[in-house]
FIKOLZA-1660 file (N, C-alpha, C; in steps of 0.1 Angstrom, whole numbers, plus 5000, padded with zeros to 4 digits):
% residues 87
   i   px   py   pz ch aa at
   1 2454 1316 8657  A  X  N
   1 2449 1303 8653  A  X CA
   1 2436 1299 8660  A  X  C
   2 2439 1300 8671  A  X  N
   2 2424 1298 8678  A  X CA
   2 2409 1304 8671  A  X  C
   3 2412 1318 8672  A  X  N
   3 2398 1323 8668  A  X CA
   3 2395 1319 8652  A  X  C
   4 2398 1312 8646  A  X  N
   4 2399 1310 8635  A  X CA
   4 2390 1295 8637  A  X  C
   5 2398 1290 8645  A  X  N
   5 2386 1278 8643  A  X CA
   5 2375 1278 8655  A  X  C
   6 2373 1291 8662  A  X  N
   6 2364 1292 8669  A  X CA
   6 2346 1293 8658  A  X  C
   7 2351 1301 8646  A  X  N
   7 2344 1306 8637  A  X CA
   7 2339 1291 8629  A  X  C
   8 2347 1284 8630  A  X  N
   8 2349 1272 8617  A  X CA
   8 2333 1264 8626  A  X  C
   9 2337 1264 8639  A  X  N
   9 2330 1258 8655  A  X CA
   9 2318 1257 8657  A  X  C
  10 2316 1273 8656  A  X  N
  10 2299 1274 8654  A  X CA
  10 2287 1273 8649  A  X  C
  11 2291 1268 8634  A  X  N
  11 2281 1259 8629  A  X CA
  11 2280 1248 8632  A  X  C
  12 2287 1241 8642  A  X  N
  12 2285 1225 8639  A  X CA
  12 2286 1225 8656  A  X  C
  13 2283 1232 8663  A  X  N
  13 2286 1230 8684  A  X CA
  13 2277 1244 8688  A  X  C
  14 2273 1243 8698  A  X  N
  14 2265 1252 8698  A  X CA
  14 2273 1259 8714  A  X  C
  15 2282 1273 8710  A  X  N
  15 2296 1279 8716  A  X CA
  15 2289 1292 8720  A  X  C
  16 2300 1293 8734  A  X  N
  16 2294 1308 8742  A  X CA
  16 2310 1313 8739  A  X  C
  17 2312 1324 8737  A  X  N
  17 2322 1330 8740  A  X CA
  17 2326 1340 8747  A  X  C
  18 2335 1344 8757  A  X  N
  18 2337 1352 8771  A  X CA
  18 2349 1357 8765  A  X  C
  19 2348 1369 8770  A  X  N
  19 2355 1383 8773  A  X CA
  19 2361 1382 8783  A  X  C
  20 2374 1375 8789  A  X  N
  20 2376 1375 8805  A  X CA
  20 2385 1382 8812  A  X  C
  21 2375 1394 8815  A  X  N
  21 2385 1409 8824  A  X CA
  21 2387 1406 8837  A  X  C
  22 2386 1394 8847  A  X  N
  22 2386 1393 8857  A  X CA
  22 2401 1391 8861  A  X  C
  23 2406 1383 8845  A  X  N
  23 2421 1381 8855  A  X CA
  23 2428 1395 8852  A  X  C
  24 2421 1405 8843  A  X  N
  24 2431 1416 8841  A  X CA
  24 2435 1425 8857  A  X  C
  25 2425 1420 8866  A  X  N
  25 2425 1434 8877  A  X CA
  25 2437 1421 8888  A  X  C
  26 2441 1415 8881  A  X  N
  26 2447 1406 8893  A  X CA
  26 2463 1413 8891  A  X  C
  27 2464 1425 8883  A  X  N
  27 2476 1426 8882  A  X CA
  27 2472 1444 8882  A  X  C
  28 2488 1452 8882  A  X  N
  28 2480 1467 8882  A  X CA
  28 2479 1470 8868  A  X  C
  29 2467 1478 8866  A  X  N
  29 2457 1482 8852  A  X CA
  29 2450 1492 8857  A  X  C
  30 2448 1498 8844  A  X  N
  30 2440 1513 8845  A  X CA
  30 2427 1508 8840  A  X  C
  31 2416 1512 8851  A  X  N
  31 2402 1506 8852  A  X CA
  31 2397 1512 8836  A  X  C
  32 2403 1527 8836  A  X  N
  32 2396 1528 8820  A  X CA
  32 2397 1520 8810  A  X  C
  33 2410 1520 8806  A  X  N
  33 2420 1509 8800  A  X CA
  33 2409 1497 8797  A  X  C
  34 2409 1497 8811  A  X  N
  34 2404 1483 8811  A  X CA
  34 2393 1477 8803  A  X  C
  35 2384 1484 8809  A  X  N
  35 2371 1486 8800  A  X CA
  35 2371 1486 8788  A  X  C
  36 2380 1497 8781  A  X  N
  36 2376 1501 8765  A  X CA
  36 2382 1491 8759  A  X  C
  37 2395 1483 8765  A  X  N
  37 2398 1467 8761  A  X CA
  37 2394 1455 8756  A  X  C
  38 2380 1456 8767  A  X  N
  38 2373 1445 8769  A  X CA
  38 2364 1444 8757  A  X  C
  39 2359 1459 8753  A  X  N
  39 2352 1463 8746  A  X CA
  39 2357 1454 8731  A  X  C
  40 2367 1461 8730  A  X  N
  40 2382 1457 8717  A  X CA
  40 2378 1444 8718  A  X  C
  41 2379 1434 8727  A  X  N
  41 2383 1423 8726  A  X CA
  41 2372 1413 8720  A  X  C
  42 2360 1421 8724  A  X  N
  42 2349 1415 8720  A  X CA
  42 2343 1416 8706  A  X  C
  43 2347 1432 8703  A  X  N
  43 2352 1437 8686  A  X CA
  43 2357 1428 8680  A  X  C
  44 2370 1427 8685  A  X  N
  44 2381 1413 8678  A  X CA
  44 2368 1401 8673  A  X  C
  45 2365 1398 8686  A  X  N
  45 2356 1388 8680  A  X CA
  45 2349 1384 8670  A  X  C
  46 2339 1394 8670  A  X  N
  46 2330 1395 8657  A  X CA
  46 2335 1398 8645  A  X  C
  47 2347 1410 8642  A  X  N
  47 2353 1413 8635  A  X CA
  47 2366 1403 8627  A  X  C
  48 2362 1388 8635  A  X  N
  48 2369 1374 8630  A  X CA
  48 2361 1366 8630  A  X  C
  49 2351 1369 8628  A  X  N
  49 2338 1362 8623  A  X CA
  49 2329 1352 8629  A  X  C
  50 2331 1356 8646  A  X  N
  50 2323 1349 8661  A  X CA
  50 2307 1358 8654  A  X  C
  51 2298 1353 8651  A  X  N
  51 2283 1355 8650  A  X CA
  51 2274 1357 8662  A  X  C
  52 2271 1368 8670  A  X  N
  52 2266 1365 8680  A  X CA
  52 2252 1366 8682  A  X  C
  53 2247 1364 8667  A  X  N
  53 2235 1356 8666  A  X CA
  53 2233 1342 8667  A  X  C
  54 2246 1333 8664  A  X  N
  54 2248 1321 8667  A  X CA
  54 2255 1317 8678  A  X  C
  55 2266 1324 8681  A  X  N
  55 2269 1323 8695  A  X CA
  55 2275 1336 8705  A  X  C
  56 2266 1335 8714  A  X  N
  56 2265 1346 8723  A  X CA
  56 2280 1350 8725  A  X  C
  57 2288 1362 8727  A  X  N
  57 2295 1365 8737  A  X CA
  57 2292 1375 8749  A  X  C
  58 2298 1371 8758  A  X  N
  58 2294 1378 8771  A  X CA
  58 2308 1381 8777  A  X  C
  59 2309 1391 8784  A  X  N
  59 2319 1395 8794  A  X CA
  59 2320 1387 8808  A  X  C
  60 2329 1377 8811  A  X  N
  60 2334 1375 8823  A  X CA
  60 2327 1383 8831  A  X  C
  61 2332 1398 8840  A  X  N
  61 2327 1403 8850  A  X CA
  61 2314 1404 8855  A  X  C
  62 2305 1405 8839  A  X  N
  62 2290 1409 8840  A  X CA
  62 2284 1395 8845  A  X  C
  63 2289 1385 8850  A  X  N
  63 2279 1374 8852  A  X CA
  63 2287 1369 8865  A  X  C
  64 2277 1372 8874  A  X  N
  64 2284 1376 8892  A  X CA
  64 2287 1361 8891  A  X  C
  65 2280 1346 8886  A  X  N
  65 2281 1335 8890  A  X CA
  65 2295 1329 8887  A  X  C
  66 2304 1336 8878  A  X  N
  66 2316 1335 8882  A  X CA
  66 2328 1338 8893  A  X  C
  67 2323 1345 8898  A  X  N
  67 2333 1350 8911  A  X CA
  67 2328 1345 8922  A  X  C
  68 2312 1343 8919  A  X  N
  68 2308 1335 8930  A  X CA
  68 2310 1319 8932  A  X  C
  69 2308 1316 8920  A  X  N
  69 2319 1299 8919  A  X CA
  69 2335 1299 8923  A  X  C
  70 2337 1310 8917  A  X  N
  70 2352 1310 8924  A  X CA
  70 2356 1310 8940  A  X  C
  71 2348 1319 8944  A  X  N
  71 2346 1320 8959  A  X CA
  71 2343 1305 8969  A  X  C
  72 2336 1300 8960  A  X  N
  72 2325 1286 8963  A  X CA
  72 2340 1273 8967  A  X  C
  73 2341 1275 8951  A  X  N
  73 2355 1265 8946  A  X CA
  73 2368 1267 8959  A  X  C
  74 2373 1282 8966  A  X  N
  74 2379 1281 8971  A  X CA
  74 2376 1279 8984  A  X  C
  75 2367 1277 8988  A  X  N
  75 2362 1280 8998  A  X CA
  75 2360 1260 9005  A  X  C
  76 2356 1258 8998  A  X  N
  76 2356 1244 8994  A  X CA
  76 2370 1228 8988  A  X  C
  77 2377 1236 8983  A  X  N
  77 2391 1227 8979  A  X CA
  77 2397 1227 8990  A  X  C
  78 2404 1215 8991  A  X  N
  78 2416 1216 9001  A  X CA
  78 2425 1217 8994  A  X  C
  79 2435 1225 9002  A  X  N
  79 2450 1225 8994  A  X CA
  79 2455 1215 8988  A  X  C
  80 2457 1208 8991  A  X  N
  80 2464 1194 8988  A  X CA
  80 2459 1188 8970  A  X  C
  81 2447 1190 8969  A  X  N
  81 2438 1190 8961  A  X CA
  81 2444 1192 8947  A  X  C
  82 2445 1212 8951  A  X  N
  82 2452 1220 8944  A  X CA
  82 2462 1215 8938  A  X  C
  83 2471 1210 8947  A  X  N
  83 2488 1212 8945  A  X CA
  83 2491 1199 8938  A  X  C
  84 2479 1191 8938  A  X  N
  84 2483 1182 8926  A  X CA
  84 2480 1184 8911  A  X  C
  85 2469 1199 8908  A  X  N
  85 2472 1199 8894  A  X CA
  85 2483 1200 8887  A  X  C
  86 2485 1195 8875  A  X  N
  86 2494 1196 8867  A  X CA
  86 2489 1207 8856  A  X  C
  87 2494 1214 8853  A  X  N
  87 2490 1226 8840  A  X CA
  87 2504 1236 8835  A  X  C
% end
């Protein structure tokens, strides 16, 4: 359901869409695996009709300012912070 109205989305919002391999390595995975996945997943995309002449997709890993925000974020929050999200 989602990518279905990701497609519907793009004409009318102007959408980036992410590939996100980073939580895959948080668990054990085969780095090849991994890769040719990501690949897949970004296939999937287009292949359900994400345009990425209208909106970009990009890979999670390839854009260091994510891990580096994450680093930032934790480095920065106090616990307490945390433990009040609800999700």
């Amino acid at each position: 359901g989602a990518i279905r109205q990701w497609v519907q989305f793009q004409d009318d919002y102007d959408s980036f869409f992410c590939v996100v391999d980073l939580h895959a390595i948080t668990a054990p995975h085969n780095p090849k695996l991994l890769q040719q996945e990501t690949l897949d997943a970004a296939a999937l995309y287009i292949a359900a009709g994400i345009d990425p002449e209208k909106s970009p997709i990009f890979v999670q890993s390839h854009v260091t300012a994510h891990a580096e925000l994450c680093w930032l974020l934790n480095c920065m929050t106090p616990i307490n912070w945390l433990e009040r999200m609800i999700q």
